[in-house]
Structures are given as C-alpha cells and as structure tokens.
N, C-alpha and C positions, 0 to 999 in steps of 0.2 A: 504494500500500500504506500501509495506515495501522499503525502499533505503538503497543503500550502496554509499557512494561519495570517488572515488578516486583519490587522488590527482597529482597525478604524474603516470609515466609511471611503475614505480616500487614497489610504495608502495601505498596500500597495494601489500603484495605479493600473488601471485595466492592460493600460500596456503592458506594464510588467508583470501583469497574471497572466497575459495571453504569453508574453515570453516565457513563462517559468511554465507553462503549458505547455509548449513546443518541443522548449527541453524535455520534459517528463516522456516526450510522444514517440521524442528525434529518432528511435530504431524501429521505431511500427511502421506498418506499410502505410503510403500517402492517404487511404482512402479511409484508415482506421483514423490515422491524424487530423485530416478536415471534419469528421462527422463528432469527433471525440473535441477537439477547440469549439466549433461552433455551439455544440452541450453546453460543455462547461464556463461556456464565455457567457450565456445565455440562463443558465441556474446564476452565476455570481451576481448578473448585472440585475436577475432580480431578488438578489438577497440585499445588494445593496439599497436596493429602490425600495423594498417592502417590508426588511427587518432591521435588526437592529446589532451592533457589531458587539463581540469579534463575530467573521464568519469564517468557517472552515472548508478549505477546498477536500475532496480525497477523490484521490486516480485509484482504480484496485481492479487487477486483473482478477478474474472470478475461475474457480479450481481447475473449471474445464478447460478453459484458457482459449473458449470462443466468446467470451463476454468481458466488456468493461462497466465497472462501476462508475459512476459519477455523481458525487454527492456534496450536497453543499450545508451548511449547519449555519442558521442564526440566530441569535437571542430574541427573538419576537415570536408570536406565537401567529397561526395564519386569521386573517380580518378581513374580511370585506369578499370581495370576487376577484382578488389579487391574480386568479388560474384563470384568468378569462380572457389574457392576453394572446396576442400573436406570438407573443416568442416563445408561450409553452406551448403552441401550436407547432411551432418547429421542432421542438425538441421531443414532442409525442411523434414526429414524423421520423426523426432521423433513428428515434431507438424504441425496443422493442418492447421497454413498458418505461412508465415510469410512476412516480408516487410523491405521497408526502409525509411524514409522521408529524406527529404533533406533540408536544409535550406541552407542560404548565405556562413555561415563558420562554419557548424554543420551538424551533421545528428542522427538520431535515429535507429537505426535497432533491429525490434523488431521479437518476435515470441509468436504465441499463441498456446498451450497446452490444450486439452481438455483430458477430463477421466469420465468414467464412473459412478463412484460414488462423491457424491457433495465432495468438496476442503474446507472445511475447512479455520476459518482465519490464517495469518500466523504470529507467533510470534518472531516480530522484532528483533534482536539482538542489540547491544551496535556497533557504528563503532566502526574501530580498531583503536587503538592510534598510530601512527606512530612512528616507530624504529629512535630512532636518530642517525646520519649519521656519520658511523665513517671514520676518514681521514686516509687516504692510506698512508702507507707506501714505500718508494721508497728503492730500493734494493739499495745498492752500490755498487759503481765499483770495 
C-alpha cells in the first residue's frame, strides 16, 4: 500500500499529488496509469471540496493483483448530494465499483480499478515536504 497524507486543504498542491501519483504508477502499464490518476485526482479534488483535512490518499494493489484500490479518507462526514457530481460520474465509469463508508466525523470514499493484465507492486514515492507559507502583502492606499 502506498499513502500520500495531506495536511491541509492546500498543500500539498494538486500538482504535486498528481506528481506523487505518477510516481506511485511510473512501472504500471500507461492504460492502468491514466485511468488510476484521473480516480484519484478526482476522489482528492472532492475530499478537498466537501470535507474537511487531513485527507489520506492510498494506492493498494489488491491480492489478485488484477485490481487497484483507490481511496481517499476525510474528516467530514458525507452532507448534502455531494455524489451527485460529474466527476463521481467518471470515476463510476473508469472503475469497477466504487463506494463510500461513513463514520461519526469521517468518511472514506473509495474506488476499485480492475485490468486485464496483473498490476504490479507500486513504488512508493517520498511525501512532499510542505512549501512554507509566505505572508501576504497588503497593497497601500
């Protein structure tokens, strides 16, 4: 199982989940890779948007090793018609179920990925080190 833990709402930045992505992917065949980033670019972007941080990425190849896990974890619990979006539309398209658990003040929303030929382990990358915070300048009047 590989993890990415992000800490805030912002950083890491989607760029750099989508590169710690890549890496995680980099020896899977191209077609496991685009359908496996587009998921998980697509669970993150709405953990960001509808819960609350940290959220927890996880890549996990599954025992038979024709399926991937893709899961994301946030402090919020699910509210509203949040599943009602376009982008869990794609992500019901690309993989072969997916779900959501719920707990007290958390949820997990995950998706699993199956393909043809076995997956491969995945080679974890390094989290990203967090950019430090520069303070804002105020214009003058």
């Amino acid at each position: 199982m590989t993890i990415l833990i992000m800490p805030t709402e912002h950083e890491p930045s989607l760029d750099v989940v989508r590169g710690w992505i890549r890496g995680a992917l980099r020896d899977l065949p191209l077609a496991v890779r685009l359908h496996t980033e587009v998921v998980a670019d697509e669970l993150v972007s709405n953990a960001r948007r509808h819960g609350l941080p940290p959220y927890v990425l996880r890549l996990d190849v599954r025992d038979d090793r024709r399926a991937l896990l893709v899961s994301v974890d946030d402090c919020a619990p699910p509210r509203g018609d949040w599943a009602a979006g376009g982008g869990l539309v794609l992500v019901g398209g690309l993989s072969e179920r997916w779900g959501v658990e719920s707990r007290r003040q958390a949820k997990t929303v995950w998706a699993e990925l199956t393909f043809d030929l076995p997956v491969l382990d995945l080679d974890p990358p390094e989290q990203p080190v967090p950019r430090p915070r520069r303070r804002g300048r105020r214009a003058r009047p």
